[in-house]
TORDREN-43980 format. One line per 8 residues: number of its first residue (from 1); their letters; for each residue x, y, z of C-alpha. Coordinates in steps of 0.05 Angstrom, whole numbers, plus 5000, padded with zeros to 4 digits. Layout:
<domars>
NUM) a) X Y Z; ...
</domars>
This chain:
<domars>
1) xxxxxxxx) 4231 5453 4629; 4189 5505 4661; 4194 5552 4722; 4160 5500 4767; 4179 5427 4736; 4225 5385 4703; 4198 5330 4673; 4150 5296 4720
9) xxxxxxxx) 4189 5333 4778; 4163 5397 4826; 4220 5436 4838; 4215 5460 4907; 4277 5501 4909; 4352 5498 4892; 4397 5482 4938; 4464 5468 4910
17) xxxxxxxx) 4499 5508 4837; 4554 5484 4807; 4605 5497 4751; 4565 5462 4700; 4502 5438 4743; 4451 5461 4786; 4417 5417 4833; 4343 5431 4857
25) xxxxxxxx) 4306 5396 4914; 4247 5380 4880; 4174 5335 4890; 4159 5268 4853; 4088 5262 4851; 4085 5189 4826; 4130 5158 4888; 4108 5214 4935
33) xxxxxxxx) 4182 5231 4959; 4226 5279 4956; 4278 5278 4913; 4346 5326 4884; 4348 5329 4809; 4413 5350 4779; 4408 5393 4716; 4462 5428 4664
41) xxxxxxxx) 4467 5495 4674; 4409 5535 4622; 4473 5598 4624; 4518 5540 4606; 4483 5512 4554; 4473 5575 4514; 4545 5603 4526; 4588 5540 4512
49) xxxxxxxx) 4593 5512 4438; 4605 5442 4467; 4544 5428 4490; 4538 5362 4458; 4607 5346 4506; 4564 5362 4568; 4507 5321 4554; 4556 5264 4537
57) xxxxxxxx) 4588 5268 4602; 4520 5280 4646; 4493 5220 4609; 4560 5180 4636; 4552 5198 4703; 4475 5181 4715; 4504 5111 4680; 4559 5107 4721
65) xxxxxxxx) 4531 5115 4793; 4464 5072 4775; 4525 5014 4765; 4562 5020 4815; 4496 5005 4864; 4536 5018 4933; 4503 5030 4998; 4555 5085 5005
73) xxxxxxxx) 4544 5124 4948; 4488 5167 4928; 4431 5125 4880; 4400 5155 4820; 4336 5145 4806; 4316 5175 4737; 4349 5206 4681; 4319 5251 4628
81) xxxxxxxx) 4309 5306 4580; 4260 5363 4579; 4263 5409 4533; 4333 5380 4509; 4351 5394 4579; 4382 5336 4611; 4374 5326 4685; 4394 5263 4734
89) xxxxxxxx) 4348 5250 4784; 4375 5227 4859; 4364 5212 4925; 4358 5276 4973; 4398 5280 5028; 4383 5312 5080; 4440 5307 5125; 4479 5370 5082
97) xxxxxxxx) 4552 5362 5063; 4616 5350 5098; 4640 5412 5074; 4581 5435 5121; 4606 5402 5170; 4674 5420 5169; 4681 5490 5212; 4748 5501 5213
105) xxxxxxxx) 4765 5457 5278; 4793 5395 5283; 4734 5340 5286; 4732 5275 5339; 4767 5209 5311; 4712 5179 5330; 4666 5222 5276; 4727 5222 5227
113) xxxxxxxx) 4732 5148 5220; 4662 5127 5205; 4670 5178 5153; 4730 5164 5124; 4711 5082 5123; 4645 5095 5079; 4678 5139 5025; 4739 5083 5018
121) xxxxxxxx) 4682 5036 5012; 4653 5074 4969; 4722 5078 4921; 4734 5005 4931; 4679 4996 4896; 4690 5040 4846; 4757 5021 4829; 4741 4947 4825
129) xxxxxxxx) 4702 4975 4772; 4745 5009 4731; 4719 5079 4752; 4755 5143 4779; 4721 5191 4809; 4777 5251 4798; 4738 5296 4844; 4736 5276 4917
137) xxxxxxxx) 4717 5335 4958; 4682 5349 5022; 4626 5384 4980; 4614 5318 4943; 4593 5282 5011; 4529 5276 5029; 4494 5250 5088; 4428 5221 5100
145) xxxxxxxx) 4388 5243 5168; 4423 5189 5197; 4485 5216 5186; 4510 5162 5143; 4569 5180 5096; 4546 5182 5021; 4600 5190 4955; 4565 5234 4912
153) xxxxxxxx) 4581 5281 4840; 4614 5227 4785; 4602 5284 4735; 4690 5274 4721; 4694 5202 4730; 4736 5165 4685; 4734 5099 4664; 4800 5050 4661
161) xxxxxxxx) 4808 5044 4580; 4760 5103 4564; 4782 5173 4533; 4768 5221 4579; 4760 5276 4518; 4689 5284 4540; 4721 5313 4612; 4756 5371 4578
169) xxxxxxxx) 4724 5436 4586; 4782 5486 4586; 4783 5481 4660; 4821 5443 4717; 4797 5368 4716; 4779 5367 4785; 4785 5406 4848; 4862 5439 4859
177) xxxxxxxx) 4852 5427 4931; 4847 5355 4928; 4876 5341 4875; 4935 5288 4870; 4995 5310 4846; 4988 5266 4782; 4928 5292 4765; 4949 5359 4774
185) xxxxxxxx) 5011 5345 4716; 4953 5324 4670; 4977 5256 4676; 4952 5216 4611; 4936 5158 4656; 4917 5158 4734; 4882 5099 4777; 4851 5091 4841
193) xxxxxxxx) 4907 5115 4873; 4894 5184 4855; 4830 5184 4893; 4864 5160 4949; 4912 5224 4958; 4847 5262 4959; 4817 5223 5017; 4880 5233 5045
201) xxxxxxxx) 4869 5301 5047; 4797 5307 5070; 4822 5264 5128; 4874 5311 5144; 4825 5370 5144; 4777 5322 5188; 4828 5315 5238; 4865 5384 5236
209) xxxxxxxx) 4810 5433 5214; 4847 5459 5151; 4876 5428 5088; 4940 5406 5096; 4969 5467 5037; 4945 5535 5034; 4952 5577 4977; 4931 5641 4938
217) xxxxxxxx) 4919 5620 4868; 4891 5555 4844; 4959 5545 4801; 5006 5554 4863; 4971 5510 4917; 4973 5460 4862; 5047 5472 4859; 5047 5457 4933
225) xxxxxxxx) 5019 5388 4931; 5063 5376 4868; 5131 5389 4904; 5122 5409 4987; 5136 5351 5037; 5071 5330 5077; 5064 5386 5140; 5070 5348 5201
233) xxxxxxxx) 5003 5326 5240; 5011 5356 5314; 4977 5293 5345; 4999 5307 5411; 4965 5373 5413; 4913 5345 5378; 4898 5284 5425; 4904 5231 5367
241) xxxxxxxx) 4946 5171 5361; 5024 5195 5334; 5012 5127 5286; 4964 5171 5252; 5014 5222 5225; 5034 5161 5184; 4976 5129 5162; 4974 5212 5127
249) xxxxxxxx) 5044 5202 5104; 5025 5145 5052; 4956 5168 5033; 4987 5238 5011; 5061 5204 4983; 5076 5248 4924; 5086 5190 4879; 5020 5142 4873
257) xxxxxxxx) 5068 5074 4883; 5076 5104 4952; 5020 5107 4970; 4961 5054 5001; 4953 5011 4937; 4872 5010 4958; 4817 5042 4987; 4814 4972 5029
265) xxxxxxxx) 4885 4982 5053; 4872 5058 5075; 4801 5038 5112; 4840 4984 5157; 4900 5030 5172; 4858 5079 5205; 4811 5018 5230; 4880 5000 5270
273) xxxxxxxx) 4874 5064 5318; 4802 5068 5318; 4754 5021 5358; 4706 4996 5341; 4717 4993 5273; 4684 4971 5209; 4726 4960 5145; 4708 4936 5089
281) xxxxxxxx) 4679 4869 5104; 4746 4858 5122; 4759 4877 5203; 4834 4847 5222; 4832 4795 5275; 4858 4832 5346; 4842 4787 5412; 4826 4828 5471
289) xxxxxxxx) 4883 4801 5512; 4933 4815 5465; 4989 4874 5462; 5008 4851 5392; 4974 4901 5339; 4946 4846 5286; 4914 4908 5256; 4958 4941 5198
297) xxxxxxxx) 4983 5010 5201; 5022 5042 5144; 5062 5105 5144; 5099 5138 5070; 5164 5156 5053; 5205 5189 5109; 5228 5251 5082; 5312 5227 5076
305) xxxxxxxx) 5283 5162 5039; 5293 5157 4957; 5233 5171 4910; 5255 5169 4845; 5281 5117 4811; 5351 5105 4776; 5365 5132 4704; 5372 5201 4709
313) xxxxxxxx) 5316 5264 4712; 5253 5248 4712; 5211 5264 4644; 5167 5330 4645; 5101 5310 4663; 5031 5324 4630; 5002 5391 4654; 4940 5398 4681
321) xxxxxxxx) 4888 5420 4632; 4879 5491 4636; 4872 5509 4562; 4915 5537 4511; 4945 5598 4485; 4987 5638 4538; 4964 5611 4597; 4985 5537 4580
329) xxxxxxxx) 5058 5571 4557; 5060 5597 4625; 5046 5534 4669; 5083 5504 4622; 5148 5544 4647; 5125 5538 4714; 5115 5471 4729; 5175 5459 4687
337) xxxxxxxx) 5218 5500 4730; 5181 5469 4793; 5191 5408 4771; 5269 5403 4753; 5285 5435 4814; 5241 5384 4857; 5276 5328 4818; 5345 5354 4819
345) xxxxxxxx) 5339 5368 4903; 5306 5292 4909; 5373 5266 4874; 5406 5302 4917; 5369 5278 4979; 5363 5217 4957; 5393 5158 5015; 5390 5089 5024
353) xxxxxxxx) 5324 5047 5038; 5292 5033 4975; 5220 5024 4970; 5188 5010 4903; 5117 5005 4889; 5082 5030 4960; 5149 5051 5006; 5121 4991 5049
361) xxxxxxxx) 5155 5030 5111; 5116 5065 5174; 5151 5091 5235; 5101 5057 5284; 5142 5042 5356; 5129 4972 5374; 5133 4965 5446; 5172 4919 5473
369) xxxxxxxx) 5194 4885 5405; 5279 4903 5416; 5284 4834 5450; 5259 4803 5387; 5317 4793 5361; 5347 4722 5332; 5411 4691 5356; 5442 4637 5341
377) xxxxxxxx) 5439 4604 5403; 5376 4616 5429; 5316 4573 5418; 5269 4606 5364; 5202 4587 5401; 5233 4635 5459; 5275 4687 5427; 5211 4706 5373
385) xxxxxxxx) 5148 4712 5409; 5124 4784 5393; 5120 4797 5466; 5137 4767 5526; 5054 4754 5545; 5041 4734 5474; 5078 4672 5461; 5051 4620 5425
393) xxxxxxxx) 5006 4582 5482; 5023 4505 5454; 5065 4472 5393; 5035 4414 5362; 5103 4376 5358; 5148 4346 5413; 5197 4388 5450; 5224 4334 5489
401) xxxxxxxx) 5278 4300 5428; 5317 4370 5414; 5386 4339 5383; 5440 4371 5349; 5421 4367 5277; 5487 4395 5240; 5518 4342 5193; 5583 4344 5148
409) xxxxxxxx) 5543 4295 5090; 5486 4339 5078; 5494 4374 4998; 5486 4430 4995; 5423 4460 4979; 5386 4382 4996; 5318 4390 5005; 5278 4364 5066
417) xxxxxxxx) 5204 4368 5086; 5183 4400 5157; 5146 4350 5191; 5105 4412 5226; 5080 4459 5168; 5102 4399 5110; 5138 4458 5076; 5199 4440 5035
425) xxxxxxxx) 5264 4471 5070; 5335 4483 5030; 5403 4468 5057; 5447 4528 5061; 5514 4505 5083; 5565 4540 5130; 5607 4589 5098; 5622 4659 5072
433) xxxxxxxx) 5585 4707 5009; 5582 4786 4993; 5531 4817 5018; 5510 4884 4997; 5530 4913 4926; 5589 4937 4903; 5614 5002 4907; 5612 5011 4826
441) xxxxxxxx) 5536 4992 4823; 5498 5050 4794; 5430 5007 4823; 5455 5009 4891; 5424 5053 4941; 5475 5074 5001; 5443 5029 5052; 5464 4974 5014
449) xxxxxxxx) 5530 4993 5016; 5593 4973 5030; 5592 4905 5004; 5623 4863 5048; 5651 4789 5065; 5593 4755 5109; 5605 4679 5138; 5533 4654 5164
457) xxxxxxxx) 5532 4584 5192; 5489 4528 5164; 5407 4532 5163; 5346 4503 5125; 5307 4548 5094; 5235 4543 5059; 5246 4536 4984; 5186 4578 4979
465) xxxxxxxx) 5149 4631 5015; 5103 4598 5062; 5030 4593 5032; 4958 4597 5055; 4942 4524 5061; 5009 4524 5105; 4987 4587 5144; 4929 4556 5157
473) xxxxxxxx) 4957 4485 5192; 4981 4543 5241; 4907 4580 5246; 4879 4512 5260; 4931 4490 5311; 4905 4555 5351; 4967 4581 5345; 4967 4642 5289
481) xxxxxxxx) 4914 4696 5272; 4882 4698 5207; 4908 4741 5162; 4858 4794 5130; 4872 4780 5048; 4808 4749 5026; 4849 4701 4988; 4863 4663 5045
489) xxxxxxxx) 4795 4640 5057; 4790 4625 4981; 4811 4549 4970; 4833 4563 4901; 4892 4603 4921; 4910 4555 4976; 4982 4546 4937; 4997 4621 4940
497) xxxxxxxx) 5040 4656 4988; 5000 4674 5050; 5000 4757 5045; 4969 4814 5095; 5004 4780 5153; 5048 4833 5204; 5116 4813 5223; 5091 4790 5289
505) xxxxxxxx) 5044 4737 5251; 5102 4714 5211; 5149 4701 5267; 5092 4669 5305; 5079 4622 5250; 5160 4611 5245; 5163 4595 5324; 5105 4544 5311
513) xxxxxxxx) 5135 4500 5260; 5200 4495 5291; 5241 4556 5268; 5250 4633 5258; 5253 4686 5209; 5309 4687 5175; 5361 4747 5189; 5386 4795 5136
521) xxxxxxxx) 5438 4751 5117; 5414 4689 5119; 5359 4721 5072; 5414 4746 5024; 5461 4680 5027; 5408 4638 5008; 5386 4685 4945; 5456 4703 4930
529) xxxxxxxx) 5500 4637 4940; 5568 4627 4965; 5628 4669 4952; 5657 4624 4892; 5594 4653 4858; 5631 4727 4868; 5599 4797 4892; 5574 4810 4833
537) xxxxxxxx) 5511 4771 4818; 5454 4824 4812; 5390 4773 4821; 5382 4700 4848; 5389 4665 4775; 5442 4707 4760; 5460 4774 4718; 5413 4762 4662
545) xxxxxxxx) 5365 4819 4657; 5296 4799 4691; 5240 4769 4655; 5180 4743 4656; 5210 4664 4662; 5248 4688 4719; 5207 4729 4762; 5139 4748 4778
553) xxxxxxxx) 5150 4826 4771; 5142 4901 4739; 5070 4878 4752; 5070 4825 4686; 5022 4779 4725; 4980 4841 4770; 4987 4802 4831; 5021 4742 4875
561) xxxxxxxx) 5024 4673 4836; 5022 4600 4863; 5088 4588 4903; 5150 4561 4860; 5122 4586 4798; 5187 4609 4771; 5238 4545 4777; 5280 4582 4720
569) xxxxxxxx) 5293 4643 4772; 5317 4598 4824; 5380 4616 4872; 5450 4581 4872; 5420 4540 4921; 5347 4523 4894; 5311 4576 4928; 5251 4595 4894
577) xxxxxxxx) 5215 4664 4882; 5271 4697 4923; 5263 4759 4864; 5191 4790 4868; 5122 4752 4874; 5125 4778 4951; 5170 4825 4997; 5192 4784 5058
585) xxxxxxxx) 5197 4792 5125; 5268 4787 5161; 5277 4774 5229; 5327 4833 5235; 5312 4914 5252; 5332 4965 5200; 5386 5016 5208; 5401 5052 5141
593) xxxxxxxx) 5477 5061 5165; 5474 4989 5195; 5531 4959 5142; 5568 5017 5146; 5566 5003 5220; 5568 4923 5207; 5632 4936 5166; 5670 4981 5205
601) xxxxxxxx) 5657 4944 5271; 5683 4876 5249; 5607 4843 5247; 5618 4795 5189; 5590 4730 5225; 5520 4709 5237; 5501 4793 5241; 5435 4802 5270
609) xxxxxxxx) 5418 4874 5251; 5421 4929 5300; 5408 4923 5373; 5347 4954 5366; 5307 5008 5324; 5235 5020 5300; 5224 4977 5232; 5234 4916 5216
617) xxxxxxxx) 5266 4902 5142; 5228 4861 5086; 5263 4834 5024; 5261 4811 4953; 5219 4853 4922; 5143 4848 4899; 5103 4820 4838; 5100 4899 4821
625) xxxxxxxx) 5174 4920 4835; 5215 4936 4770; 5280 4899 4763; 5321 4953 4809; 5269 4922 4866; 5278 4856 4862; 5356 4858 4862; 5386 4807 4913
633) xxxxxxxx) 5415 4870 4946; 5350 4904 4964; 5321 4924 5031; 5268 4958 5061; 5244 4998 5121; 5174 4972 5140; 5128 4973 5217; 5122 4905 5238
641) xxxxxxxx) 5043 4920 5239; 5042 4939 5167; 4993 4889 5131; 4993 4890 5058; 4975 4846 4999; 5052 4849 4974; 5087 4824 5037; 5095 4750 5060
649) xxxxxxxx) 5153 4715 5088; 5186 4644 5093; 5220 4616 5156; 5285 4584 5174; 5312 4525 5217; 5388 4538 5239; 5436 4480 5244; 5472 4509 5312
657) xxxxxxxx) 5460 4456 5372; 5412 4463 5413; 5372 4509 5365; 5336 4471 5332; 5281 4405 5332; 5311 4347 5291; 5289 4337 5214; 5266 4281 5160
665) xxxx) 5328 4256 5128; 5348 4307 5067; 5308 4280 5001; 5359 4255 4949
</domars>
């Protein structure tokens, strides 16, 4: 390499340096354009004794970017050696940084989101791919003259499966700042999600003007993202959208099953307060005359909520690498002190709601949404319409033969087909179970507690979560909104619980064939069974320990399966997939105290939840929920806009007079 080329390249000048790189703006003669060629360090190169390590790892990153091929991330052109000098060869930008963008004030939603949308398109694709990037940073976004968004600097990406030996260099693996507080332990093994908590970041920074921890030494503001709660986003003062505060909340959750579960499910968050909006390929369905939010929005854990799971102290974690000798001794005692403490005050802290893998809960105010509450004698085509201007505009079945259905020869747990949605519905007689968990259960969390005697009157109930091909009767009656999982367009997985759908969707589609969510207890009788089968019974089969012939969970399939897959897992009553595959929707609002409440004010028949509140509660469990999370016992807070690939629901028909439109004759 001389003074004035590299390879067939005219350096014009430098214009960006690096701890390992240097990056010139430089001429190609051959294409006549300009172009920014990437080179390691000459200082570097004759200093370190791993050089061999660097080349490996510059020769990764010009393969890596030329296969991802995204629209949102920066191309490479060339790669090369001259002189044994290796050097990547990209497009110039020539829009700067964000970094030079970002002055220290809070920037426009309407420039953050655009932004923000790009680099999580950018990491979708990536993480379909296998690939981390491990360094998000506003200094790693480029622009075009356009002022396009561009993902740039894969020189510490790491590939799913792939040692990531060839990233070691003595130093931090990636930028303190940003970094996620797994990849900050040194965490053997991190995912997509880690790249999330740094976008989660840069958008905080985008709307506030400053990161959201501030700290003297690299070590100690690493600490801080490690162990401090999220500081609260002033939106008011700020001008933004409060919902916003939450959407932070989950990209920055401490642990990564708290957090968005994709770059997808980040983008169409934000799209929700943001118009218009462009998301992934993926925009959520919102008529213009609507008041219903169809679009999702997902907050984190609330601060009071439980983080860790059961089973004592959490294990050390890995440390970041920082080398050996002293220093690692020292961080070593640090984050080891850090890092008991934060556990031991957690436990402490630690209250009711459990949320396993994403804390599925937001605190987004639905307005108007505490008359949406079921009863047993109200109709469920009146009492469920997400708002009063937003009920379902026509039913494709008669209204006109309403007769009291309730009959003294129907087995329990008969089966019947719904002559609306042709779902298969399960009789749950009349009568009384426990609901809850006991007292002595170590699993418990305290807003499952007390366990008490519950009588619920007789309903049908779908043996299965309702599906996509179902769903879709309801789409193509003109009657529900498409949900946003690209699954449901897909005919192969017409036979698999319809996901991404808000709580309003699901008790649209439940007023439309004829019935309602069902409540909390309903939920629970029907997974749990009667009283004879006592107060004990931990999951819907039983108090055998979950597997993978009973449930679809601890992530042993990686996503939903077809509905009924598990028959062996099914409830006293026949129920099927009542224990993972999907959390559920319930028709009722969460309190955490609510059953202390419940118990103490005599509300053991037919309860319908609190008056009113600011969640709704989903149930069951998902396909990615350990066997704590699928217990019959376990709730959830979640926003009735939150839209996620893990949530679905199944509806209900109650038996009470008047309630209900008359049914097939139960199947033998």
């Amino acid at each position: 390499m001389s003074a004035q080329k590299i390879g067939r390249y005219e350096i014009v000048k430098e214009i960006g340096r690096g701890g390992m790189a240097i990056v010139y703006l430089a001429n190609d003669p051959f294409f006549e354009r300009q172009v920014a060629v990437k080179v390691i360090s000459r200082k570097l190169a004759e200093e370190t004794t791993d050089f061999e390590q660097f080349r490996a790892r510059f020769q990764r990153e010009a393969k890596v970017i030329a296969a991802l091929e995204h629209s949102c991330i920066v191309p490479v052109y060339d790669y090369g050696e001259d002189d044994s000098q290796p050097y990547i060869v990209m497009r110039y930008m020539t829009g700067g940084t964000l970094s030079e963008r970002m002055t220290g004030n809070p920037m426009p939603l309407s420039t953050v989101v655009p932004i923000i949308q790009r680099l999580a398109e950018a990491l979708q694709t990536a993480h379909r791919r296998g690939i981390i990037h491990r360094d998000l940073k506003p200094g790693n976004v480029l622009f075009d003259a356009e002022g396009h968004a561009f993902l740039s600097d894969f020189g510490i990406a790491k590939m799913k499966g792939v040692s990531a030996t060839t990233t070691s260099t003595g130093t931090a693996i990636g930028t303190f700042g940003y970094m996620s507080p797994e990849q900050a332990q040194g965490a053997r093994e991190i995912d997509g999600r880690s790249d999330l908590y740094a976008l989660g970041v840069i958008l905080y920074e985008m709307l506030t003007g400053h990161q959201p921890y501030q700290a003297d030494t690299p070590l100690a503001l690493a600490l801080k993202h490690m162990t401090e709660p999220i500081p609260p986003l002033d939106a008011e003062a700020l001008g933004l959208p409060a919902e916003l505060e939450l959407v932070l909340r989950s990209a920055l959750a401490k642990r990564p099953d708290d957090r968005y579960s994709t770059a997808e499910e980040l983008a169409l968050a934000l799209s929700a307060h943001h118009t218009p909006s462009t998301t992934l390929g993926a925009a959520a369905t919102t008529p213009a005359s609507s008041s219903r939010p169809t679009t999702p929005a997902r907050g984190g854990v609330s601060p009071s909520r439980p983080t860790v799971r059961a089973g004592g102290p959490a294990a050390l974690p890995r440390l970041v690498t920082v080398g050996g000798g002293l220093l690692g001794l020292i961080v070593l005692a640090a984050l080891a002190w850090v890092f008991y403490s934060s556990n031991q005050t957690t436990a402490r802290e630690a209250t009711a709601t459990a949320m396993e893998a994403a804390q599925i809960q937001t605190a987004t105010a639905i307005a108007g949404a505490a008359s949406h509450r079921p009863t047993s004698t109200s109709p469920p085509t009146a009492t469920l319409a997400p708002t009063e201007t937003f009920a379902p505009s026509a039913t494709p079945h008669p209204t006109s033969t309403d007769t009291p259905t309730p009959t003294p020869t129907i087995a329990s747990g008969a089966v019947i087909t719904s002559p609306v949605d042709g779902m298969v519905m399960v009789y749950v007689p009349e009568g009384e179970f426990y609901m809850g968990s006991a007292s002595n259960d170590l699993q418990a969390f305290p807003g499952e507690q007390p366990q008490r005697l519950v009588s619920v009157s007789a309903f049908w109930i779908d043996q299965t979560e309702v599906t996509n091909a179902r769903y879709e009767k309801c789409v193509s009656a003109g009657v529900c909104t498409e949900p946003t999982s690209s699954r449901y367009t897909d005919p192969r997985y017409g036979s698999y619980p319809v996901v991404t759908v808000t709580w309003f969707q699901a008790a649209e589609y439940c007023a439309w064939a004829g019935g309602r969510l069902p409540t909390e207890a309903e939920w629970e009788k029907a997974a749990r069974g009667p009283a004879s089968t006592g107060g004990r019974r931990m999951w819907p089969w039983g108090n055998n320990t979950p597997s993978d012939g009973l449930a679809n969970f601890n992530k042993n399939e990686g996503n939903t399966l077809p509905a009924g897959s598990y028959p062996r897992g099914a409830s006293p009553y026949g129920v099927l997939d009542m224990a993972g595959s999907a959390w559920e929707w319930v028709a009722d609002y969460y309190a955490e105290d609510f059953y202390q409440t419940a118990s103490a004010g005599g509300l053991n028949s037919d309860p319908t939840g609190p008056e009113k509140g600011v969640f709704r509660v989903t149930r069951g469990g998902g396909y990615f929920s350990d066997a704590r999370y699928i217990r019959l016992a376990i709730r959830a807070e979640t926003a009735a806009v939150r839209v996620a690939g893990y949530i679905g629901f199944r509806c209900v028909r109650p038996m009470t007079p008047g309630t209900t439109k008359p049914l097939p004759t139960p199947q033998p």
